[in-house]
C-alpha positions as CSV (number, residue, x, y, z in Angstrom):
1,X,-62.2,28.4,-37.4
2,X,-61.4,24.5,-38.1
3,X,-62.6,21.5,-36.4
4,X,-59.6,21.0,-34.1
5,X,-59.9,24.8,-33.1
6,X,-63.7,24.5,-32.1
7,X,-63.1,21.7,-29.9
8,X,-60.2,23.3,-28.3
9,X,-62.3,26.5,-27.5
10,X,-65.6,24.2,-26.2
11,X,-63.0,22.0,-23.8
12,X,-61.7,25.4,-22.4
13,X,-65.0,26.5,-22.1
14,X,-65.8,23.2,-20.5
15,X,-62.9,23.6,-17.7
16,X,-64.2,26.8,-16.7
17,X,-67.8,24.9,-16.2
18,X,-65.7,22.4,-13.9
19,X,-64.1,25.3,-12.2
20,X,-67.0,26.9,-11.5
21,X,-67.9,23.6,-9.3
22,X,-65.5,21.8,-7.6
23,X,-65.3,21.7,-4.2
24,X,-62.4,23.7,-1.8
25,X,-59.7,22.4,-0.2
26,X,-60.5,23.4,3.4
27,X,-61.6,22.3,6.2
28,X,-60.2,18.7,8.4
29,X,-60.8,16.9,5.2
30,X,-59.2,18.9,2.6
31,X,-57.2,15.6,1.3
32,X,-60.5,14.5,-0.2
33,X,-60.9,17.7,-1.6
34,X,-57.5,17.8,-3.2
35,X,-57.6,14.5,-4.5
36,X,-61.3,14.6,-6.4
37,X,-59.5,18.2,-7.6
38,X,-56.7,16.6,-9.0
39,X,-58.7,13.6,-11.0
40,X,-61.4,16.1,-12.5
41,X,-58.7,18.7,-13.2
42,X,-56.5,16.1,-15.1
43,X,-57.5,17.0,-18.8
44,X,-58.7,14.9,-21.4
45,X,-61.7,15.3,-24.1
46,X,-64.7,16.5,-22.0
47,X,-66.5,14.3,-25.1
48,X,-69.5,13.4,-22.8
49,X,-70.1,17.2,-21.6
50,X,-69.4,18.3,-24.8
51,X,-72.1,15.8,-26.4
52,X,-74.4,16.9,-23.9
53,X,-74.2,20.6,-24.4
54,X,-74.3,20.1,-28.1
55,X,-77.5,17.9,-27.9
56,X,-79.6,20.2,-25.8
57,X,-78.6,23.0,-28.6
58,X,-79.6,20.6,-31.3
59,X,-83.3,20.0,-29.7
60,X,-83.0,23.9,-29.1
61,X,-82.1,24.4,-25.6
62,X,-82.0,27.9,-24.4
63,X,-81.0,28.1,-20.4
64,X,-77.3,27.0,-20.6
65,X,-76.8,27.3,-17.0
66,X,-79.4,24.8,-15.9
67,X,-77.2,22.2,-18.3
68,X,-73.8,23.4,-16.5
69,X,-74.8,21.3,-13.4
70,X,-74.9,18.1,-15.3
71,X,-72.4,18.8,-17.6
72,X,-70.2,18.5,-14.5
73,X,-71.8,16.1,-12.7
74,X,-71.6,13.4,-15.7
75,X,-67.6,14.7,-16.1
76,X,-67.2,13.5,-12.2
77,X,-69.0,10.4,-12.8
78,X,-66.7,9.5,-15.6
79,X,-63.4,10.6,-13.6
80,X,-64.3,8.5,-10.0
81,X,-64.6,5.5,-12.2
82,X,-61.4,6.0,-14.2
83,X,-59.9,6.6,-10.4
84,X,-61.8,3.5,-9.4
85,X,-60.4,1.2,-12.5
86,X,-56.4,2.7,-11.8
87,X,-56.8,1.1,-8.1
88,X,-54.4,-2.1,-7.7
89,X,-58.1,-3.9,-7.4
90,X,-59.2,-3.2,-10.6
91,X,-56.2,-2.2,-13.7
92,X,-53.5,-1.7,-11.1
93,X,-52.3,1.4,-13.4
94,X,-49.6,4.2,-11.9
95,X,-50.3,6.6,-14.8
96,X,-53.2,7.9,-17.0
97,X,-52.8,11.6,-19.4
98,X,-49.2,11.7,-18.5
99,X,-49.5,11.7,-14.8
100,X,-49.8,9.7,-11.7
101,X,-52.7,8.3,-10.7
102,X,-54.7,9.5,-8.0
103,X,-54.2,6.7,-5.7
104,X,-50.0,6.5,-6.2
105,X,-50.5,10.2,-5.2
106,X,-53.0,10.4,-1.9
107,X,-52.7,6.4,-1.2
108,X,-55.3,3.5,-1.9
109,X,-57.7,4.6,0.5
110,X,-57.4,8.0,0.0
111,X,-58.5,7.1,-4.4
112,X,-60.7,5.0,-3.5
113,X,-62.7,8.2,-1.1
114,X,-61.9,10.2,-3.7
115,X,-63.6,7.7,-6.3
116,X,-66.8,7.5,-3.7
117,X,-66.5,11.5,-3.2
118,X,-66.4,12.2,-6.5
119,X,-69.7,9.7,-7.5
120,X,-71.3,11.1,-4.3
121,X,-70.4,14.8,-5.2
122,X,-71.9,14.4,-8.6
123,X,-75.8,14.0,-7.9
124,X,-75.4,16.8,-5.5
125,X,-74.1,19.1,-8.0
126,X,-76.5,17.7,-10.8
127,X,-79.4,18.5,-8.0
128,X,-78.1,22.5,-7.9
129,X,-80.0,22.5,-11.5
130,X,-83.0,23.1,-9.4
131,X,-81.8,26.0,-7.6
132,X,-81.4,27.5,-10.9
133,X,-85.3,27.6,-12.0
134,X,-86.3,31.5,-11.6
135,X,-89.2,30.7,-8.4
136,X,-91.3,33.6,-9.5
137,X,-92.2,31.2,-12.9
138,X,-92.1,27.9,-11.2
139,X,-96.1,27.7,-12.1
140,X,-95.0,28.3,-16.0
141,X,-92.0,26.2,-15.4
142,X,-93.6,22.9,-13.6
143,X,-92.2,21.1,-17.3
144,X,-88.6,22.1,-16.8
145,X,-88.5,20.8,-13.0
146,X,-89.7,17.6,-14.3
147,X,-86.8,17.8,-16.5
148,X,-84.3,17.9,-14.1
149,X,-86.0,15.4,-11.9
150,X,-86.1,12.8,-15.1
151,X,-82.5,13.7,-16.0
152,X,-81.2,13.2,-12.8
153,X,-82.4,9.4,-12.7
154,X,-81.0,8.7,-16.1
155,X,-78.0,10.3,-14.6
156,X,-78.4,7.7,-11.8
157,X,-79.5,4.5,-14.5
158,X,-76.7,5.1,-16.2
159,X,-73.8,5.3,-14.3
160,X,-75.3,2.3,-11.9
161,X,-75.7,-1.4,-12.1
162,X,-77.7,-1.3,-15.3
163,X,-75.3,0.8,-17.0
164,X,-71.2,1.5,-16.4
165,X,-71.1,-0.5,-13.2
166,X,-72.6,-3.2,-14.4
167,X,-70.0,-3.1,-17.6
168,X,-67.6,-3.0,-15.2
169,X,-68.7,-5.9,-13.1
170,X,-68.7,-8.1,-16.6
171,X,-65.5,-6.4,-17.4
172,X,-63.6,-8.2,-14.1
173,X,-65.3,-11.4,-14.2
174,X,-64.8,-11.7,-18.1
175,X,-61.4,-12.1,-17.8
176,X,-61.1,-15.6,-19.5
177,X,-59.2,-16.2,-22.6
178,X,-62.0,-16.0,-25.0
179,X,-65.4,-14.1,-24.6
180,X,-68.6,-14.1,-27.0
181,X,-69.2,-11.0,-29.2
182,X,-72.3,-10.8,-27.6
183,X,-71.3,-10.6,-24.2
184,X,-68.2,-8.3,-25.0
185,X,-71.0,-5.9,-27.1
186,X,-73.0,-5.6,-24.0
187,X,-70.1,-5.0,-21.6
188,X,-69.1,-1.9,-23.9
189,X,-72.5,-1.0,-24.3
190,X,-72.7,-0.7,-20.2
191,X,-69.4,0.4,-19.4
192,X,-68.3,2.9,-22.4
193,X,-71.6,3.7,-23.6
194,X,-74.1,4.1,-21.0
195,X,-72.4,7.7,-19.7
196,X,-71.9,8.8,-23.8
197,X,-76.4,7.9,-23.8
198,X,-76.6,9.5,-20.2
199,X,-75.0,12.5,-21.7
200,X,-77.1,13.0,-24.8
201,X,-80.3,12.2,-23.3
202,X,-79.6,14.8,-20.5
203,X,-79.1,17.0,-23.1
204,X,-82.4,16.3,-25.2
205,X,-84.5,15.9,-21.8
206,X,-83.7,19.4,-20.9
207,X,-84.0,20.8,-24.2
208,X,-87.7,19.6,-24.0
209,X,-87.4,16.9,-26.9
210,X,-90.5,14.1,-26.8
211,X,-90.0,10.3,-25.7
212,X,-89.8,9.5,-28.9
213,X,-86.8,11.6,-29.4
214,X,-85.0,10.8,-26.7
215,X,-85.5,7.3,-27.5
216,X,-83.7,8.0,-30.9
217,X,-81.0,10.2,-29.2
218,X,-80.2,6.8,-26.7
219,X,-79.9,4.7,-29.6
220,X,-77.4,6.8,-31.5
221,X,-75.4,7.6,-28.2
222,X,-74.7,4.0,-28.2
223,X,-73.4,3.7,-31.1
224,X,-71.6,6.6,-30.7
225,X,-70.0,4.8,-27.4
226,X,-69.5,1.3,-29.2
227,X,-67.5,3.0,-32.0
228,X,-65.5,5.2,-29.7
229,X,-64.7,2.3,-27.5
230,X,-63.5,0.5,-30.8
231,X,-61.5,3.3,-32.2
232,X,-59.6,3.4,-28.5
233,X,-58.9,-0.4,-28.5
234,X,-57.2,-0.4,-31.9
């Protein structure tokens, strides 16, 4: 099996995580529903998933079902703020992977719920890794909940105002003509690469790996984010 076939197979296997946790249409609300369905079902890479799942197996992770949570919960994260960044506020965009956007589709107010369901649906999937330590060890497994508990708040770090909403606060207010190469670094160091580091340090937290580690892991991650932020603008 080639390169191009094994990331085919681990994005399918991906979209059968996501499957596995969305939420259903039903209920008064269902539009809400529908539309966080139709932004996390829309394709693309699943890179930062994938680089999580393939960090934890690195460091020598064994319970793949506590990662699923996160691997999903970082995938929403990433989709509300490409919902958030198509709004007329923001990029003002009508497509994205060969479709509408979700706002053209269920309204403005409707993305930007979906955008706010999405973020919000996230921690409380990421929090069902819990639910997922056998109780009957929880004395010989007191290590793994503190796992979770730190991955969740890099989960949180990252994705906040010291991380990709904080790149995308410099983003909008950088848009003058010219820009340092310090503060454009930083902006794609928050807004591109702060998920791709959430995503590998997840992945080496709950694989057990030291501080040290996952110090190392963060650093590459960003570099990892810078370079796939400038292979996308040229």
């Amino acid at each position: 099996m080639n390169f191009d076939q094994q990331i085919k197979q681990k994005t399918m296997a991906i979209e059968e995580i996501l499957n596995k946790y969305i939420p259903q249409e039903e209920g008064y609300q269902k539009t809400i529903m529908s539309a966080m369905n139709y932004s996390l079902l829309a394709g693309g890479k699943r890179l930062r998933p994938m680089l999580m799942s393939e960090t934890y197996t690195l460091f020598g992770g064994q319970n793949q079902e506590i990662l699923e949570p996160f691997m999903v919960a970082i995938e929403m994260i990433h989709t509300y703020s490409l919902v958030h960044d198509d709004l007329p506020a923001m990029d003002n965009d009508e497509f994205r992977r060969g479709r509408k956007t979700t706002h053209v589709v269920y309204g403005e107010a409707m993305g930007i719920l979906a955008g706010d369901g999405l973020l919000n649906f996230a921690f409380e999937t990421a929090s069902k890794a819990f639910e997922l330590i056998p109780y009957q060890e929880v004395m010989k497994q007191i290590s793994l909940y503190q796992q979770v508990a730190k991955a969740i708040q890099v989960l949180g770090k990252k994705a906040g105002i010291y991380g990709m909403i904080g790149g995308q606060v410099i983003d909008m207010e950088g848009c003058e003509a010219e820009i340092s190469r310090e503060r454009l670094d930083h902006m794609y160091q928050l807004k591109t690469g702060a998920l791709v580091e959430a995503s590998m340090m997840i992945g080496a937290i709950l694989a057990g790996a030291t501080e040290d580690e996952i110090g190392k892991v963060e650093q590459i991650a960003g570099d990892i984010g810078l370079a796939f932020q400038i292979m996308n603008f040229y």
